[in-house]
Backbone as a ProteinNet text record, in pm:
[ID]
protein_1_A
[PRIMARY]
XXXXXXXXXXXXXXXXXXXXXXXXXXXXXXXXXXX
[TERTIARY]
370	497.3	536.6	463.2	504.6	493.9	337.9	414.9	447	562	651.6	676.3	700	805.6	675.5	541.2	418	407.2	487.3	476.6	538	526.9	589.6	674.1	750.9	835.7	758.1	654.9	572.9	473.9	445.8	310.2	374.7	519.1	581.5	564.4	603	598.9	535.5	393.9	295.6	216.9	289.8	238.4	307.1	416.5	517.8	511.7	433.7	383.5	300.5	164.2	86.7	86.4	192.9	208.9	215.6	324.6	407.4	302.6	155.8	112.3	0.7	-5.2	-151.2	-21.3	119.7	135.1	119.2	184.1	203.9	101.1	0.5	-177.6	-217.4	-161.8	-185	-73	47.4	96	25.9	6.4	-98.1	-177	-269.1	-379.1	-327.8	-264.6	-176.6	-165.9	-42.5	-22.4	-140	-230.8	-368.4	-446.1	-447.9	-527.2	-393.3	-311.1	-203.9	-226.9	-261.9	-261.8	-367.4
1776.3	1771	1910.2	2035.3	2157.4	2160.7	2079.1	2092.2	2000.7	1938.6	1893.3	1925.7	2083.3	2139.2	2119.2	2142.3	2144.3	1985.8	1892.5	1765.6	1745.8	1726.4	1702	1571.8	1584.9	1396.9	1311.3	1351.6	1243.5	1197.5	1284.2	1256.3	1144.2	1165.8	1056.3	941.1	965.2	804.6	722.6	824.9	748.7	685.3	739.2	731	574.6	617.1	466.7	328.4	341.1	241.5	190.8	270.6	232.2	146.8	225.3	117.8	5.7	4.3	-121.2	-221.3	-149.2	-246.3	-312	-227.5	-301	-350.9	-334.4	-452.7	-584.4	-580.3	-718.9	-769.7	-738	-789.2	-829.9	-724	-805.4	-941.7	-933.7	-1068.1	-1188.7	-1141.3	-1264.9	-1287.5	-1229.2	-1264.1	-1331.3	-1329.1	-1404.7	-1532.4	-1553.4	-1670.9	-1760.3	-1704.6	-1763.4	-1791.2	-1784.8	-1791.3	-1873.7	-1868.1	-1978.3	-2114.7	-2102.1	-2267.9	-2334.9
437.9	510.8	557.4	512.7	541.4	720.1	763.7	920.9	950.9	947.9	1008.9	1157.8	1157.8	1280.5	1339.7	1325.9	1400.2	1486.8	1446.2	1538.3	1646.1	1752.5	1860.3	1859.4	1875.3	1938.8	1973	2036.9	2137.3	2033.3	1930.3	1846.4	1740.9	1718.1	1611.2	1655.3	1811.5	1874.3	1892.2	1926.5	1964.7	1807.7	1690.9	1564	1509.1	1545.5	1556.3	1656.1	1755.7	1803.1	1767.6	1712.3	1690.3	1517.4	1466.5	1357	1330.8	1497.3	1507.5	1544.8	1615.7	1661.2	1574.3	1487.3	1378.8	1291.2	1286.8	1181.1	1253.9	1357.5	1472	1466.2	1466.2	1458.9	1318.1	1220.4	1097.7	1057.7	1111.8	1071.1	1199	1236	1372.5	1319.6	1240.4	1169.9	1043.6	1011.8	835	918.6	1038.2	1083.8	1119.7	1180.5	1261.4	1110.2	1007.4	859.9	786.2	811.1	745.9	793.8	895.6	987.1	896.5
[MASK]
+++++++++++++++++++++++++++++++++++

């Protein structure tokens, strides 16, 4: 966490989308294996 200040805004975001998007894919995959 020491660099912190070393991250850009843009690098969080693009870190935060991409989260968003392998969770969205992993609950698609739970639903699609629930059926």
């Amino acid at each position: 966490m020491h660099n912190f200040h070393n991250i850009k805004k843009s690098d969080i975001a693009c870190l935060v989308i991409s989260l968003q998007d392998a969770l969205m894919n992993y609950e698609n995959q739970s639903l699609c294996c629930g059926q």
